[in-house]
PAVEX-172877 format. One record per residue (C-alpha): residue number from 1; chain; residue in one letter; y, x, z. Coordinates in Angstrom, 1 decimal, decimal comma. Last residue first. Example, Ala and Ser with C-alpha at 12.3 -4.5 7.8 and 13.67 -1.06 7.14 Angstrom:
BEGIN
rovex	rolum	lumvo	c2	c1	c3
2	A	S	-1,1	13,7	7,1 .
1	A	A	-4,5	12,3	7,8 .
This chain:
BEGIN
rovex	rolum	lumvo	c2	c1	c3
298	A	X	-21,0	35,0	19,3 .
297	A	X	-19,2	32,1	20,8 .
296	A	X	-16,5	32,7	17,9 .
295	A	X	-18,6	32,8	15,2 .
294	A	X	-19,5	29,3	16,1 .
293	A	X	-16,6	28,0	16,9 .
292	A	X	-15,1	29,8	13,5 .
291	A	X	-18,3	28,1	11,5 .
290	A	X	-16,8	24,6	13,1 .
289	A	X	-13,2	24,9	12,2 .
288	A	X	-13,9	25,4	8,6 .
287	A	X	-16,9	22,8	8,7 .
286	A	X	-14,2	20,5	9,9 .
285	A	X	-11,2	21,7	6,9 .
284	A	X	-13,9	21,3	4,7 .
283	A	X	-14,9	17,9	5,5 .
282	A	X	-11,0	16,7	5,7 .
281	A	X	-10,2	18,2	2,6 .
280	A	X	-13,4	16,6	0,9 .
279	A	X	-12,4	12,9	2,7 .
278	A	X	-8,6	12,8	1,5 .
277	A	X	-9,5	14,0	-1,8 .
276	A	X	-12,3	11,8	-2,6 .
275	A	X	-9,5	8,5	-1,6 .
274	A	X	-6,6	10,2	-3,5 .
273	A	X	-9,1	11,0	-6,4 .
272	A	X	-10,4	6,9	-6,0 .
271	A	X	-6,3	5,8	-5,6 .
270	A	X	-5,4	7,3	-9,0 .
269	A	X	-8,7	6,1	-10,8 .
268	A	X	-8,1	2,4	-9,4 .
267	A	X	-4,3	3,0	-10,4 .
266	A	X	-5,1	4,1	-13,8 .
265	A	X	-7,2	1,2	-14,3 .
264	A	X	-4,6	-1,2	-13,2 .
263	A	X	-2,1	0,1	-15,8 .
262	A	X	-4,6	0,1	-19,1 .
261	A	X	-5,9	-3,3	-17,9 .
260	A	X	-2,4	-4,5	-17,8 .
259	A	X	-1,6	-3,3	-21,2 .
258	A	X	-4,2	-4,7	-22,4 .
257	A	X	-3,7	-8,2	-20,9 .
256	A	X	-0,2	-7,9	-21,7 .
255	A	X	-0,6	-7,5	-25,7 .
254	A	X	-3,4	-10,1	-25,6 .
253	A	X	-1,0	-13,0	-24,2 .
252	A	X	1,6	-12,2	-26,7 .
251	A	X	4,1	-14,8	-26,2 .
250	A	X	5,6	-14,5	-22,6 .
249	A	X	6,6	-10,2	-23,5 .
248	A	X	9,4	-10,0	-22,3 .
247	A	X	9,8	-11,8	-18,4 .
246	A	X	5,8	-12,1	-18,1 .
245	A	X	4,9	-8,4	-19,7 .
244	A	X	8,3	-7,6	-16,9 .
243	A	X	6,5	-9,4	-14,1 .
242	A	X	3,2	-7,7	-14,9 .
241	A	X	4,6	-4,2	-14,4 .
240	A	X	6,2	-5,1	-11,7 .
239	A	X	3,0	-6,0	-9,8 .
238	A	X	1,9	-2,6	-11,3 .
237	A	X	4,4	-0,5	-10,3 .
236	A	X	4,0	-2,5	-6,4 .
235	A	X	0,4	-1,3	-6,5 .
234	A	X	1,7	2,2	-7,1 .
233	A	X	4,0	2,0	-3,8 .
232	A	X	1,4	0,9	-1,6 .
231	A	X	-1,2	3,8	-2,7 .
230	A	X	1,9	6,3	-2,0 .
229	A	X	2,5	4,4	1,1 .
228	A	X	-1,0	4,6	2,8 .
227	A	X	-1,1	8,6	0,9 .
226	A	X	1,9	9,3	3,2 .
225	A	X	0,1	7,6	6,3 .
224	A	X	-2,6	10,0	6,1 .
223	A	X	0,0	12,9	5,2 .
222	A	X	1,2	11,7	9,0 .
221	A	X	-2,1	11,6	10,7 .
220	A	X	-2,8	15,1	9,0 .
219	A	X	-0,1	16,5	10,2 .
218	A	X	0,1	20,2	9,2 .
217	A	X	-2,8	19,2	6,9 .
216	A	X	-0,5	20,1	3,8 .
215	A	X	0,0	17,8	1,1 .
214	A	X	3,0	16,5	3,4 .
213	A	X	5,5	17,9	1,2 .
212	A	X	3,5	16,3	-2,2 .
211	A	X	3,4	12,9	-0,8 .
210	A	X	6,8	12,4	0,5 .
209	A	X	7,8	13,4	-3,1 .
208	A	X	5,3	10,8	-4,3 .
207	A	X	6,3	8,0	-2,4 .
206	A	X	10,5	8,5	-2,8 .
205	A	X	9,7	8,7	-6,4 .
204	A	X	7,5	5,2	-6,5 .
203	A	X	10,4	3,6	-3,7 .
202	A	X	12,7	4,1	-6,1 .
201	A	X	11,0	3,1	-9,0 .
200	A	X	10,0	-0,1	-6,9 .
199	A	X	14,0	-0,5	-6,1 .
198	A	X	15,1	-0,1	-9,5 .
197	A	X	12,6	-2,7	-10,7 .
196	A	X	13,1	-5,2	-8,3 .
195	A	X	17,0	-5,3	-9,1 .
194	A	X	16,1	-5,9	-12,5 .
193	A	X	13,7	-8,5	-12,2 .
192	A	X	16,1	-10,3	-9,8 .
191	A	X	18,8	-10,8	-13,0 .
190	A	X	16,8	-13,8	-13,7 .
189	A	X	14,0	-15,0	-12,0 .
188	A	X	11,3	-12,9	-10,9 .
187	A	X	7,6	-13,5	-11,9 .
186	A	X	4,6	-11,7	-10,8 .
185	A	X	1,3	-12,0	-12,3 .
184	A	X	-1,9	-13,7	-13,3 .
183	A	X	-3,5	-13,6	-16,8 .
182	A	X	-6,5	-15,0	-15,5 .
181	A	X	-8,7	-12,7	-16,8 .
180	A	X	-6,4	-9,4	-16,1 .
179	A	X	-3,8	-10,3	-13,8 .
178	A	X	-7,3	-11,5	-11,6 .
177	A	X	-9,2	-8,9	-12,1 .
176	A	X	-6,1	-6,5	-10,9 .
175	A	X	-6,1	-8,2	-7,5 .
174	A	X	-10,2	-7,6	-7,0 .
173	A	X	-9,9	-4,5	-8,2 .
172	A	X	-6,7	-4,0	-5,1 .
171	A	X	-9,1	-4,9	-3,1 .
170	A	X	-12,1	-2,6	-3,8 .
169	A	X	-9,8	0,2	-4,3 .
168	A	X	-8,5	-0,9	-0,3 .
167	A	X	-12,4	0,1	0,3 .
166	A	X	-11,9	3,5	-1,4 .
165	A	X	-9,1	4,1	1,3 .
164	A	X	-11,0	3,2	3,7 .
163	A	X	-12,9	6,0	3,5 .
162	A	X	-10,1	8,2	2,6 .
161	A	X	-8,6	6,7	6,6 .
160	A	X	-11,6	7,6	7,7 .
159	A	X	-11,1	11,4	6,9 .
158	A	X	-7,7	11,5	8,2 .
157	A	X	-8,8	10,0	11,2 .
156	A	X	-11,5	13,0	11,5 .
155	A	X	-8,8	15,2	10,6 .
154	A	X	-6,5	13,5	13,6 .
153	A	X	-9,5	14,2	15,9 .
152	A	X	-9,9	17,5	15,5 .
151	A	X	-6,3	18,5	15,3 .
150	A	X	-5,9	16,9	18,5 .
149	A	X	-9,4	18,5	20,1 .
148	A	X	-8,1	21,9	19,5 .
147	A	X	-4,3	21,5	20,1 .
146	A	X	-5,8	20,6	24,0 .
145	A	X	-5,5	18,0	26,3 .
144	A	X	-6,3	14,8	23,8 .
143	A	X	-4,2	11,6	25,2 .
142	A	X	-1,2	11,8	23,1 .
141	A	X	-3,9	11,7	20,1 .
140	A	X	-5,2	8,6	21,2 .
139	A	X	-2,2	6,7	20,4 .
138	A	X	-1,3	8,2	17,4 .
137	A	X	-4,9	7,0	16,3 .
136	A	X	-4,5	3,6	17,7 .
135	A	X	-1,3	3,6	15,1 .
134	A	X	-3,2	4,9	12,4 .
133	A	X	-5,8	2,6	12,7 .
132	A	X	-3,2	-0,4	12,7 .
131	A	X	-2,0	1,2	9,4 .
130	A	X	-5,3	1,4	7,7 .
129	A	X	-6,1	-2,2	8,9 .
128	A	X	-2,6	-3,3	7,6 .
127	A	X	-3,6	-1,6	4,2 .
126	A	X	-7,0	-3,8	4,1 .
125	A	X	-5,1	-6,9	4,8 .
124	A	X	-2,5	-6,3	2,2 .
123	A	X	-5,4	-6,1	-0,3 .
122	A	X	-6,9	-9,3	1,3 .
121	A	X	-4,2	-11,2	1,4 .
120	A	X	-3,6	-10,4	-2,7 .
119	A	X	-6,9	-11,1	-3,6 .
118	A	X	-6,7	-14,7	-1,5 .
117	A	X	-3,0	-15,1	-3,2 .
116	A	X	-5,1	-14,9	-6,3 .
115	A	X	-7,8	-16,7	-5,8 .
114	A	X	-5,8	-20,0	-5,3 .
113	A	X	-6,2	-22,9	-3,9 .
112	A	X	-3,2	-23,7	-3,0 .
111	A	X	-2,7	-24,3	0,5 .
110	A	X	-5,6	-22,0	1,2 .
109	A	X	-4,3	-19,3	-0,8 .
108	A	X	-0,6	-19,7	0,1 .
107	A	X	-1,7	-19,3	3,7 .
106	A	X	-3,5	-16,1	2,9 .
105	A	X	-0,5	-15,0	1,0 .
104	A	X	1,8	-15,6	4,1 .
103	A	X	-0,6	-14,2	6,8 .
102	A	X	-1,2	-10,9	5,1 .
101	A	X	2,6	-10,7	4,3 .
100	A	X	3,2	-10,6	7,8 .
99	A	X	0,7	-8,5	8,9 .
98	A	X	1,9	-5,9	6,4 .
97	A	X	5,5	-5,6	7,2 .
96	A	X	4,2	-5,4	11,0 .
95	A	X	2,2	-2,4	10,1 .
94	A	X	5,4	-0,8	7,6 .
93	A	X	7,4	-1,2	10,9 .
92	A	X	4,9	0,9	13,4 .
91	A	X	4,1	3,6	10,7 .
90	A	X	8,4	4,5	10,0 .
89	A	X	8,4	4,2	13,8 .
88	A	X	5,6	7,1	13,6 .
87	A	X	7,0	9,0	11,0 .
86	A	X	10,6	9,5	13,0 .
85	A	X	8,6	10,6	15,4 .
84	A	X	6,7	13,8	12,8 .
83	A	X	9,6	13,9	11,7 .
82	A	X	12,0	14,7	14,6 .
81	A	X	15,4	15,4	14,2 .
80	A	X	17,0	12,1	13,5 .
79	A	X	14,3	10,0	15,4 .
78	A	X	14,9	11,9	18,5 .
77	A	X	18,2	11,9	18,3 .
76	A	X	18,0	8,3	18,5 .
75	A	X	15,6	8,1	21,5 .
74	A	X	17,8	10,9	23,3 .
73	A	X	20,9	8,9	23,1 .
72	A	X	24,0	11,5	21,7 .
71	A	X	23,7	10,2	18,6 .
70	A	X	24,4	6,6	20,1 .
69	A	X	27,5	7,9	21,9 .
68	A	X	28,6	10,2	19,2 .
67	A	X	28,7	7,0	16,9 .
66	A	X	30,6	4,7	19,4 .
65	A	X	33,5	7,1	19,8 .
64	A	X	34,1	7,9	16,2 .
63	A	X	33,7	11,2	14,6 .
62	A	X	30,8	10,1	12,4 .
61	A	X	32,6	6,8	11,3 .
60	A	X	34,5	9,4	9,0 .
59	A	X	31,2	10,4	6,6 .
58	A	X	30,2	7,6	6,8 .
57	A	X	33,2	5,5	5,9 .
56	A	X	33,6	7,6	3,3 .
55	A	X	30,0	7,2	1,7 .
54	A	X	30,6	3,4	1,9 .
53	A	X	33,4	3,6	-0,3 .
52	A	X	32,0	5,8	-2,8 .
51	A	X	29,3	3,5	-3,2 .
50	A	X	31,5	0,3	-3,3 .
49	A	X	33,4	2,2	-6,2 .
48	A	X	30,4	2,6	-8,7 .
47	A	X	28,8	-0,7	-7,6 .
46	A	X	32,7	-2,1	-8,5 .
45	A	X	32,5	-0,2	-11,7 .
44	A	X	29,3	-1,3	-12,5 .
43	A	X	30,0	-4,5	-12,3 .
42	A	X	33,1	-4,2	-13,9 .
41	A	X	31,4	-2,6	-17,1 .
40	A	X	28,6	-5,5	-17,1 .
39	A	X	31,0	-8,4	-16,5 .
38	A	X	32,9	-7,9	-19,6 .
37	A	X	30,0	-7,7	-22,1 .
36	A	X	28,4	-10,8	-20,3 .
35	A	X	31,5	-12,7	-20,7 .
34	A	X	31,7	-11,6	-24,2 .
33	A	X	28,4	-13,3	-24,8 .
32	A	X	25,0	-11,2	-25,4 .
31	A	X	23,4	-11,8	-22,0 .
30	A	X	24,5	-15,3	-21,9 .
29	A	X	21,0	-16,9	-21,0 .
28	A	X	22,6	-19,8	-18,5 .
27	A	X	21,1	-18,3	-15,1 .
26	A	X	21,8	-14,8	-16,4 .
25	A	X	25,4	-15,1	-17,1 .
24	A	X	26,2	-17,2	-14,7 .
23	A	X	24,6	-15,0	-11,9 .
22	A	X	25,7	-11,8	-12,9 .
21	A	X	29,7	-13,5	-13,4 .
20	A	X	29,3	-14,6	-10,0 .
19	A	X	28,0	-11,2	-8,6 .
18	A	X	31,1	-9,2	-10,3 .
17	A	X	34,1	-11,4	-8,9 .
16	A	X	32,5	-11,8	-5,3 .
15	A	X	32,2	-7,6	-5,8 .
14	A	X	35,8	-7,5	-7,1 .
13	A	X	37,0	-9,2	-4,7 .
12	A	X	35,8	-7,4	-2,0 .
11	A	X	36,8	-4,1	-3,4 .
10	A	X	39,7	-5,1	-4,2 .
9	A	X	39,5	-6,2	-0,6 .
8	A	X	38,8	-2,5	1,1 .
7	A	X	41,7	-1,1	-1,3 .
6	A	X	41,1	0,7	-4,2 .
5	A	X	38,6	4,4	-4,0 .
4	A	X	37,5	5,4	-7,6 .
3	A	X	41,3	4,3	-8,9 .
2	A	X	43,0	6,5	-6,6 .
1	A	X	41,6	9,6	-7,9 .
């Protein structure tokens, strides 16, 4: 239909059109005007349209010149058709994500004063040290000679990672303690709220469904990093959690604290079974490999 696909600055206009009318209408508390019943429909109409659009040009932008060239690179095709790689940079960004968010909330703390950008720097500290093991562990695995030692060493990783795992449960108590007495939380203004929330669902599915195909100690460096992002991914449920109790729920104080004790103590148990799971599989999976050395030299 040639209404799904309208010219490249329909498009465009549409889009300027669509994100003014967003903005007015949430920045002024319009979201039962006509305005706001008008720009909802042609909002999602021009998502709806800019989607399709941007599927065609990918789609024909893979018989161009300058695509084939960069596929044909062997670092890029690489990263296409190699998970276990593609894992790795995936690893290298999320560490450098971290490090900088460690350094920002521990600033705020001090600046501030406040507890709860220290519980926050900390929590993102102890997943950056996760990552950065990780990282030296990839490292090091390069370096072991035979499939043997490698599997070895990356379930002995594996098992240090569940380790300190349990110590990110530390951190992320200390974060929850604070929602919960202090009534702390996230806040988004306006239309933000909703953008953050389809995004952190997003990234909640994407986490578990990474989670359950790498359940398997195929890789156990890369189902490591899997759980990292899983345990990432509920912590960012819960910040959201407190920013909609903030955005909706502003006068009942008691309402959120419950609910945001309920929430955080799911995660804690979540993240403690992920931790004990990590560390028995890893166990069992040495003592396995050990008894069939054994038999093995008899």
């Amino acid at each position: 239909m040639r209404m799904m696909r309208p010219h490249f600055l329909i498009i465009l206009w549409l889009a300027i059109f669509s994100a003014a009318a967003l903005i007015y209408v949430f920045s002024n508390g319009m979201e039962k005007t006509a305005i706001a019943y008008i720009a909802y429909p042609v909002s999602a109409y021009t998502l709806t349209v800019a989607v399709i659009a941007c599927t065609d040009a990918v789609k024909s932008s893979k018989n161009s010149t300058i695509v084939q060239r960069a596929l044909n690179r062997p670092i890029v095709n690489r990263y296409l058709n190699d998970t276990v790689f593609r894992g790795e940079v995936a690893l290298y960004f999320s560490l450098a994500i971290n490090l900088i968010y460690v350094i920002f909330k521990l600033t705020m703390g001090i600046m501030y004063d406040s507890l709860w950008f220290v519980a926050l720097a900390a929590y993102y500290a102890v997943l950056s040290i996760m990552r950065v093991r990780l990282v030296k562990a990839v490292r090091k695995d390069d370096e072991q000679e035979t499939a043997r030692e490698k599997i070895i060493c990356e379930l002995k990783e594996y098992r240090n990672i569940g380790f300190l795992m349990l110590l990110l449960n530390a951190a992320m108590f200390g974060v929850i303690y604070q929602v919960i007495s202090n009534d702390m939380g996230y806040e988004y203004p306006g239309y933000i709220i909703y953008v953050t929330a389809v995004y952190v669902f997003y990234m909640l599915v994407k986490a578990s469904v990474n989670l359950l195909k790498h359940r398997r100690l195929n890789n156990p460096l890369l189902s490591a990093s899997k759980f990292i992002t899983f345990a990432g991914a509920l912590m960012s449920m819960l910040a959201l959690q407190t920013a909609m109790l903030f955005r909706f729920g502003a006068d009942n104080v008691a309402f959120r604290r419950l609910m945001n004790a309920l929430s955080g103590s799911v995660v804690l148990i979540v993240i403690i079974a992920s931790a004990v799971y990590m560390i028995a599989t890893a166990n069992y999976q040495l003592k396995k490999r050990r008894n069939r050395k054994r038999r093995n030299r008899r």
